[in-house]
PyMOL commands that place a pseudoatom at each C-alpha (Angstrom):
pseudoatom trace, name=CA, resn=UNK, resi=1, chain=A, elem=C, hetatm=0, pos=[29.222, -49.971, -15.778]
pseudoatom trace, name=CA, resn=UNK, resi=2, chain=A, elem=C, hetatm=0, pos=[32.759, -49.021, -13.729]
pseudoatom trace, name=CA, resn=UNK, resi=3, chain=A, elem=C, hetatm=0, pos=[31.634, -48.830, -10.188]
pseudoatom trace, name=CA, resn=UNK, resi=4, chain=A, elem=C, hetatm=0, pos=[32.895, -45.520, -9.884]
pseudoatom trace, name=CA, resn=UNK, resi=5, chain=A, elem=C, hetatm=0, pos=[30.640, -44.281, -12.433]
pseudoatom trace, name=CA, resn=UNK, resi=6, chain=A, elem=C, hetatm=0, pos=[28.200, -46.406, -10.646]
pseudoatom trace, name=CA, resn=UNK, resi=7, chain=A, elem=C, hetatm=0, pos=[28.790, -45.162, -7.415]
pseudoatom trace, name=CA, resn=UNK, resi=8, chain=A, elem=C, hetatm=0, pos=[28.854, -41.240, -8.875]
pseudoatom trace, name=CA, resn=UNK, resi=9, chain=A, elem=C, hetatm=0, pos=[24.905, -41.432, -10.382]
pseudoatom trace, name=CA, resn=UNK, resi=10, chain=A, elem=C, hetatm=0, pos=[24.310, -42.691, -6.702]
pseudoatom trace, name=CA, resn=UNK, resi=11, chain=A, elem=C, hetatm=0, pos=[25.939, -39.901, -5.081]
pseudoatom trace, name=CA, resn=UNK, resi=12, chain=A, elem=C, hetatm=0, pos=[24.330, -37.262, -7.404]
pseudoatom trace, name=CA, resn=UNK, resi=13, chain=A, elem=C, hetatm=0, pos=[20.717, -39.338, -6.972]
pseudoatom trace, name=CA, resn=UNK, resi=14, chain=A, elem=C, hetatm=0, pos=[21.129, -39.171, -3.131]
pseudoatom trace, name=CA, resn=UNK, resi=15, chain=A, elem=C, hetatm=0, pos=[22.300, -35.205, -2.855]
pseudoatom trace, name=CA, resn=UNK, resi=16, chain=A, elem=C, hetatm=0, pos=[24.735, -36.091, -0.377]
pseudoatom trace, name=CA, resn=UNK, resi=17, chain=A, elem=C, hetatm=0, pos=[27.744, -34.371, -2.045]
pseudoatom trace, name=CA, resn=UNK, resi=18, chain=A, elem=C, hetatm=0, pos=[30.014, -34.949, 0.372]
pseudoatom trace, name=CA, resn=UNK, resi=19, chain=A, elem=C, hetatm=0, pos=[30.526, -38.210, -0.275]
pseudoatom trace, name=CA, resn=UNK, resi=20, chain=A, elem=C, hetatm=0, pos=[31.937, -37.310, -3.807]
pseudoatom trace, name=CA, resn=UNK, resi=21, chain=A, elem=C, hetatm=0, pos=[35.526, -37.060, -1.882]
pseudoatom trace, name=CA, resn=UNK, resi=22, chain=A, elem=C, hetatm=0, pos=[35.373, -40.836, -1.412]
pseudoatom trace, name=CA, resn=UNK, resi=23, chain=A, elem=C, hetatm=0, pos=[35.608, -41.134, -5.513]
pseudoatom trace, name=CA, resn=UNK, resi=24, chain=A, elem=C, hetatm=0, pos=[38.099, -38.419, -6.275]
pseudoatom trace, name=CA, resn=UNK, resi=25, chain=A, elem=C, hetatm=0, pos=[41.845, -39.075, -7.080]
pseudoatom trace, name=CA, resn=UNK, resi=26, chain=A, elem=C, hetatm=0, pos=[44.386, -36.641, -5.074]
pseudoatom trace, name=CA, resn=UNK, resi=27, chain=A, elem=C, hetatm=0, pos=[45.898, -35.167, -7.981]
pseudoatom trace, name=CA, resn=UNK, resi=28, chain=A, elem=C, hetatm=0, pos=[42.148, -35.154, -9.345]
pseudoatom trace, name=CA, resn=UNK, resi=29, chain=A, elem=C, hetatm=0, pos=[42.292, -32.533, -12.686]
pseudoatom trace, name=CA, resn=UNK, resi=30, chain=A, elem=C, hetatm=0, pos=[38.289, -30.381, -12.929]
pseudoatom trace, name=CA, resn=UNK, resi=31, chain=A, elem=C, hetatm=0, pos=[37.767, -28.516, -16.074]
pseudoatom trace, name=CA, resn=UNK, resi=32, chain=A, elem=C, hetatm=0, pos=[34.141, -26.540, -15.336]
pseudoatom trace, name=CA, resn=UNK, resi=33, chain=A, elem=C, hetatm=0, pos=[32.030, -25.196, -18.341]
pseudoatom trace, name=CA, resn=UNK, resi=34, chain=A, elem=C, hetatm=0, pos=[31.934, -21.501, -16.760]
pseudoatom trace, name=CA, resn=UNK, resi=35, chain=A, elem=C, hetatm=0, pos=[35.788, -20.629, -17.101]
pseudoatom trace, name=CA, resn=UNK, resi=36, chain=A, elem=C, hetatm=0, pos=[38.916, -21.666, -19.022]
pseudoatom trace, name=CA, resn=UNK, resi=37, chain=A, elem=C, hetatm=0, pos=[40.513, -22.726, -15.761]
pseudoatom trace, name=CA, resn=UNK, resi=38, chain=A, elem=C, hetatm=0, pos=[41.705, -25.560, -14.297]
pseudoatom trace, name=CA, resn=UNK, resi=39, chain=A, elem=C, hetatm=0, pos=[40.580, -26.841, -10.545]
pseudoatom trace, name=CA, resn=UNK, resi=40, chain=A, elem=C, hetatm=0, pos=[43.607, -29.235, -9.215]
pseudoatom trace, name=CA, resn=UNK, resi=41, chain=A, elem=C, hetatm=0, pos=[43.237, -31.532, -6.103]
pseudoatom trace, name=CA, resn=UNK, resi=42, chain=A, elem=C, hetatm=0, pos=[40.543, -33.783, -4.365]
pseudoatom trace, name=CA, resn=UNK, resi=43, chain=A, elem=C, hetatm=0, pos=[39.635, -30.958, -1.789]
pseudoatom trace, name=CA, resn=UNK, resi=44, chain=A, elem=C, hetatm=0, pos=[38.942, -27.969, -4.163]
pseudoatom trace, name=CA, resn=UNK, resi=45, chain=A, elem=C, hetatm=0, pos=[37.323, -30.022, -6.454]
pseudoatom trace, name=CA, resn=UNK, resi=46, chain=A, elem=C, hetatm=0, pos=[34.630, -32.020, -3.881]
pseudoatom trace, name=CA, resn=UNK, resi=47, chain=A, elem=C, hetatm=0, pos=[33.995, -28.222, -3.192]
pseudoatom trace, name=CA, resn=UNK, resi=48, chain=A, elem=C, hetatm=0, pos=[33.210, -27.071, -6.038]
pseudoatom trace, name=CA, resn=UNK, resi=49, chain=A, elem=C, hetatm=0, pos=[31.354, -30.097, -7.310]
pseudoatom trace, name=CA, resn=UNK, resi=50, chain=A, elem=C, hetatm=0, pos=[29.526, -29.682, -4.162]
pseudoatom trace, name=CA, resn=UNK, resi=51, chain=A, elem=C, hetatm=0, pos=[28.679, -26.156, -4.721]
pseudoatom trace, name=CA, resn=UNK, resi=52, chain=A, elem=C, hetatm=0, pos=[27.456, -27.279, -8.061]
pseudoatom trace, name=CA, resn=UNK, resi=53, chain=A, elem=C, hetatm=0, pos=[25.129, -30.138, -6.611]
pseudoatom trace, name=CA, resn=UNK, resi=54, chain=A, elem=C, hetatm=0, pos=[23.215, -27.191, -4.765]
pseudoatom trace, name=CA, resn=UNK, resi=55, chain=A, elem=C, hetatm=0, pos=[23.274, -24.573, -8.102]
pseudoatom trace, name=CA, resn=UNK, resi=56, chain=A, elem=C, hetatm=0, pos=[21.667, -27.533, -10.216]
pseudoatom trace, name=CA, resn=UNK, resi=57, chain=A, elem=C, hetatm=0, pos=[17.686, -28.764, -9.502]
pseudoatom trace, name=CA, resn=UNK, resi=58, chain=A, elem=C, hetatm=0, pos=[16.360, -31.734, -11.107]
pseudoatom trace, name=CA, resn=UNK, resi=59, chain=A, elem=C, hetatm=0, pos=[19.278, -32.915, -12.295]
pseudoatom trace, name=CA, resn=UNK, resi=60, chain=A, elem=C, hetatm=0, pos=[19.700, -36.234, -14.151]
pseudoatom trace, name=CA, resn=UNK, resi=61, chain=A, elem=C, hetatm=0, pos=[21.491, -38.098, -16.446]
pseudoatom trace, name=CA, resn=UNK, resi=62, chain=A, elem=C, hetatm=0, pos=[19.907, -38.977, -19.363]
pseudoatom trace, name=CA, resn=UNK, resi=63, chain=A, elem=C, hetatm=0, pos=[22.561, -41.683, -20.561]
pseudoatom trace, name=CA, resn=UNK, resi=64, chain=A, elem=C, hetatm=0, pos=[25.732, -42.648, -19.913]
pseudoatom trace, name=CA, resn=UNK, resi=65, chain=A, elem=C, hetatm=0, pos=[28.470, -44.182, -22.545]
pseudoatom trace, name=CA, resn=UNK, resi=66, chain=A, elem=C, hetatm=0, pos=[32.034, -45.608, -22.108]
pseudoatom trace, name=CA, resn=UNK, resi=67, chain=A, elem=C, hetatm=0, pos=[34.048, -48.400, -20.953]
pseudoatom trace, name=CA, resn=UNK, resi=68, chain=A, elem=C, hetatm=0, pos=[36.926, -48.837, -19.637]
pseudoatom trace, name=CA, resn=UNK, resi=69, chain=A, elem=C, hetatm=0, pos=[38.434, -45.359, -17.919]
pseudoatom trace, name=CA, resn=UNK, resi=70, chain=A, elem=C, hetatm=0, pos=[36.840, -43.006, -20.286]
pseudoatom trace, name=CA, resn=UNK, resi=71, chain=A, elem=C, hetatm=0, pos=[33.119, -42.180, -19.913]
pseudoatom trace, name=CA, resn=UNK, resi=72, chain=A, elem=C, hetatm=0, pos=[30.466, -39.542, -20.578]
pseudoatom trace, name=CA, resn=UNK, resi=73, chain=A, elem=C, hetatm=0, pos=[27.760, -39.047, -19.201]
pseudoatom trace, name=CA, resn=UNK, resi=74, chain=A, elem=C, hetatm=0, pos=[24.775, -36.667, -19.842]
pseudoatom trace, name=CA, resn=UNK, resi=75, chain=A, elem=C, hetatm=0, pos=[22.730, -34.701, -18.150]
pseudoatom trace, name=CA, resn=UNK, resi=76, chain=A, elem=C, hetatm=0, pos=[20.071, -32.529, -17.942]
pseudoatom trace, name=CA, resn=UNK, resi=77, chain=A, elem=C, hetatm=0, pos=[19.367, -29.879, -15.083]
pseudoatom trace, name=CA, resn=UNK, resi=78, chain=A, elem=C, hetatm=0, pos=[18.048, -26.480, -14.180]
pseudoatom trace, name=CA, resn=UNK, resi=79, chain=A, elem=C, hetatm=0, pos=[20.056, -23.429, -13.092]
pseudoatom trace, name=CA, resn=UNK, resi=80, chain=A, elem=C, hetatm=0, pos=[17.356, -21.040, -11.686]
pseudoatom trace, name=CA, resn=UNK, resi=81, chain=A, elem=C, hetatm=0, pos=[14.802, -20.888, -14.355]
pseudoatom trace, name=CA, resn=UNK, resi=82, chain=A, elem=C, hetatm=0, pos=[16.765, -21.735, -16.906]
pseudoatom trace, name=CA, resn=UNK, resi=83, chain=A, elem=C, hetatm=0, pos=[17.292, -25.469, -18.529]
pseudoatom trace, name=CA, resn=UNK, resi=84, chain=A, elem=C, hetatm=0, pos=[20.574, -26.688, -19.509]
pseudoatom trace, name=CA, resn=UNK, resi=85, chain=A, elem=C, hetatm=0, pos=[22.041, -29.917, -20.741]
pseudoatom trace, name=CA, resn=UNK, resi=86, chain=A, elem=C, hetatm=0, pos=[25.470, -31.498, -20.697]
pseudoatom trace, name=CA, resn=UNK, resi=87, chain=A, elem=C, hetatm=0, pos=[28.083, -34.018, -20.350]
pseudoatom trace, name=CA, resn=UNK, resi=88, chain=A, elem=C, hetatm=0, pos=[30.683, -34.796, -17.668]
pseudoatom trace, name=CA, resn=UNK, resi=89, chain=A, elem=C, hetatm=0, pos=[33.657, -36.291, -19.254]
pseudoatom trace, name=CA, resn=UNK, resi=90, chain=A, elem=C, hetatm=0, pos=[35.161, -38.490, -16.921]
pseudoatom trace, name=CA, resn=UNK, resi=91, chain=A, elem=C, hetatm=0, pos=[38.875, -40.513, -16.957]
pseudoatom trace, name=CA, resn=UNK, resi=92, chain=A, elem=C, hetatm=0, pos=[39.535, -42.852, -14.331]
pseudoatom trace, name=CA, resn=UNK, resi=93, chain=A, elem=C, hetatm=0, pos=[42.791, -43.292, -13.259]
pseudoatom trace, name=CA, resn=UNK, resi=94, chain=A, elem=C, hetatm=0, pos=[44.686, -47.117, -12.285]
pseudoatom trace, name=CA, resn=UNK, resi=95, chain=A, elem=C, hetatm=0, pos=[43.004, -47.385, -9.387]
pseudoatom trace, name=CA, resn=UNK, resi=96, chain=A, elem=C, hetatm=0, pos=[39.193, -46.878, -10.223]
pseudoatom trace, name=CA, resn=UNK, resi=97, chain=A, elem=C, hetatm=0, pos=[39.611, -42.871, -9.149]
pseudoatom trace, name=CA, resn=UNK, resi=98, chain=A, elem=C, hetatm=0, pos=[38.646, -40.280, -10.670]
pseudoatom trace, name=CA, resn=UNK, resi=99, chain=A, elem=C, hetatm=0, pos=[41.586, -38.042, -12.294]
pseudoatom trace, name=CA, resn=UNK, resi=100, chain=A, elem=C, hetatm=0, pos=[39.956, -35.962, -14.650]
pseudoatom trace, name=CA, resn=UNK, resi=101, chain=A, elem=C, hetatm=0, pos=[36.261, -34.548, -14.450]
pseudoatom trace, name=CA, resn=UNK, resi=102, chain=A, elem=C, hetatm=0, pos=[35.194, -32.359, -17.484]
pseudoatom trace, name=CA, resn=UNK, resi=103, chain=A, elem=C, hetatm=0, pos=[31.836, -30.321, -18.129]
pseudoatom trace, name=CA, resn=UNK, resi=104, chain=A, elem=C, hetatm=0, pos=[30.931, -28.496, -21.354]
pseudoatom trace, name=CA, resn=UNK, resi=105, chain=A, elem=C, hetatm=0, pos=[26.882, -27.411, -21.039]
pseudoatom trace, name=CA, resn=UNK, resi=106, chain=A, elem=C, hetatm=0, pos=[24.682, -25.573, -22.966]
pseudoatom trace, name=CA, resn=UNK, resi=107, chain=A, elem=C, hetatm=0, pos=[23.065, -22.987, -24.012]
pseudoatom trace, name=CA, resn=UNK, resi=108, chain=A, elem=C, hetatm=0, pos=[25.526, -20.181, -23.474]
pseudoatom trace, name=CA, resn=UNK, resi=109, chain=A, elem=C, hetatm=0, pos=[22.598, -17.893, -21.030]
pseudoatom trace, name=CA, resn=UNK, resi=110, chain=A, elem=C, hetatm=0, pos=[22.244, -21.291, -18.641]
pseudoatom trace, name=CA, resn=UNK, resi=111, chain=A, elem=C, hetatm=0, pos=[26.821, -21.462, -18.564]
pseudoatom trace, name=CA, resn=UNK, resi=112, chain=A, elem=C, hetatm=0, pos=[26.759, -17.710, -17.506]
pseudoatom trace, name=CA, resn=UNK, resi=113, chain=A, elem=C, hetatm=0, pos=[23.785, -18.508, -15.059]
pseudoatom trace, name=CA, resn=UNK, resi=114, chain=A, elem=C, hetatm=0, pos=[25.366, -21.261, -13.181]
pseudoatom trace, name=CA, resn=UNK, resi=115, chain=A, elem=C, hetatm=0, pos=[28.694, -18.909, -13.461]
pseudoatom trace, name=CA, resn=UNK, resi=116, chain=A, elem=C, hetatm=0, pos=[27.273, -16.204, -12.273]
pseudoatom trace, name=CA, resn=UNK, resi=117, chain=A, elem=C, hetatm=0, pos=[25.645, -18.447, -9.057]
pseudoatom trace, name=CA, resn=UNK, resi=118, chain=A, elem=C, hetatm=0, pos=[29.444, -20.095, -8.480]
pseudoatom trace, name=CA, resn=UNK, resi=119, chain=A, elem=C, hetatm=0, pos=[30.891, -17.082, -8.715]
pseudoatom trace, name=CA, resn=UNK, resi=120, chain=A, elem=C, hetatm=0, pos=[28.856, -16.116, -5.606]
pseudoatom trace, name=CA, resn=UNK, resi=121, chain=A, elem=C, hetatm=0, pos=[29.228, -18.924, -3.647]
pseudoatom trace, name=CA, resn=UNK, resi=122, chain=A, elem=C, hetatm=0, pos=[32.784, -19.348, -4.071]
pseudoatom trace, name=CA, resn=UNK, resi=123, chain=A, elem=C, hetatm=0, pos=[33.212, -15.536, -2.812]
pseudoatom trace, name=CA, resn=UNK, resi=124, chain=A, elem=C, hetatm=0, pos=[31.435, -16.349, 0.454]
pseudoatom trace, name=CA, resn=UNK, resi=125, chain=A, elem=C, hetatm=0, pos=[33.007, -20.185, 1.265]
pseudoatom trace, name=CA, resn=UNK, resi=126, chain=A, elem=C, hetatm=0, pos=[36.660, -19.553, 2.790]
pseudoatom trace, name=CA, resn=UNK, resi=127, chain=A, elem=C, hetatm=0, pos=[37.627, -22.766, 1.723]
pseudoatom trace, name=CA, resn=UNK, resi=128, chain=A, elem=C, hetatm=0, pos=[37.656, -20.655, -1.494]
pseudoatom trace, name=CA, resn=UNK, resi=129, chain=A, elem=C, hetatm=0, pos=[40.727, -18.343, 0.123]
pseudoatom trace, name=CA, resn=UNK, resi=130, chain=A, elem=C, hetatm=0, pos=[42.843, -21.410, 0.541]
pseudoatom trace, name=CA, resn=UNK, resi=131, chain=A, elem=C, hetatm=0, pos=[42.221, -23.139, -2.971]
pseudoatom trace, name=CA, resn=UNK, resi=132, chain=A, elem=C, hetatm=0, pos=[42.407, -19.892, -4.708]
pseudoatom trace, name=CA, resn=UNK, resi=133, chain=A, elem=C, hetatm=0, pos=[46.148, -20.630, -5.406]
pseudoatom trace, name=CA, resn=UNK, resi=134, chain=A, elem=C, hetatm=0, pos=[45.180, -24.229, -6.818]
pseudoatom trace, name=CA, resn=UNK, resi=135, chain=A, elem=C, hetatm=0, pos=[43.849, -21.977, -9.768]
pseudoatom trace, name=CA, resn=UNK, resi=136, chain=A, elem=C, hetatm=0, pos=[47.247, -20.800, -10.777]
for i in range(1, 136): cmd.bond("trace and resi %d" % i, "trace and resi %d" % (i + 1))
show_as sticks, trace
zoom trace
């Protein structure tokens, strides 16, 4: 396994999502499953991703496939009471990093859930206020 995918399951396992940063390419690109938006840039995206970590409860990932700089790796999770499974489709750039993180869940209820929980969060972290304009 790339140790950057390595090093991600060990940052997920350990709930410390502020050390996703430390894996995350500047011009990293994050596509979420909740909105047909793009997130652009390392510091918007730890947030989010970190936001995430605390939406999701026993998360895991079930397996992970690819070689190379393209992987996927699933997951399962819970979003409230709801279960929900997934995969975060992951490029690496030249240098080991992280450049594009994508997420497409299901079912469509746990999606709106976990939307519905962002969309929360993100209206009460400034960070949000300065990032909005990353959206554009």
């Amino acid at each position: 396994m790339h140790p950057t995918i390595e090093r991600m399951t060990e940052i997920v396992a350990s709930g410390d999502d502020s050390k996703i940063v430390e894996i995350l390419a500047e011009d990293v690109r994050f596509l979420p499953p909740t909105y047909w938006k793009t997130w652009h840039g390392r510091a918007p995206v730890a947030a989010v991703l970190g936001h995430v970590g605390q939406v999701f409860s026993d998360f895991r990932y079930r397996r992970i496939m690819g070689e190379g700089k393209d992987w996927a790796l699933e997951f399962q999770c819970r979003i409230g009471d709801r279960d929900a499974v997934g995969v975060d489709l992951i490029t690496l750039d030249d240098a080991g990093l992280i450049a594009e993180f994508e997420v497409v869940m299901r079912p469509h209820s746990s999606v709106g859930a976990l939307r519905e929980e962002m969309n929360k969060r993100v209206m009460t972290d400034t960070r949000f206020l300065e990032f909005r304009d990353a959206m554009r």
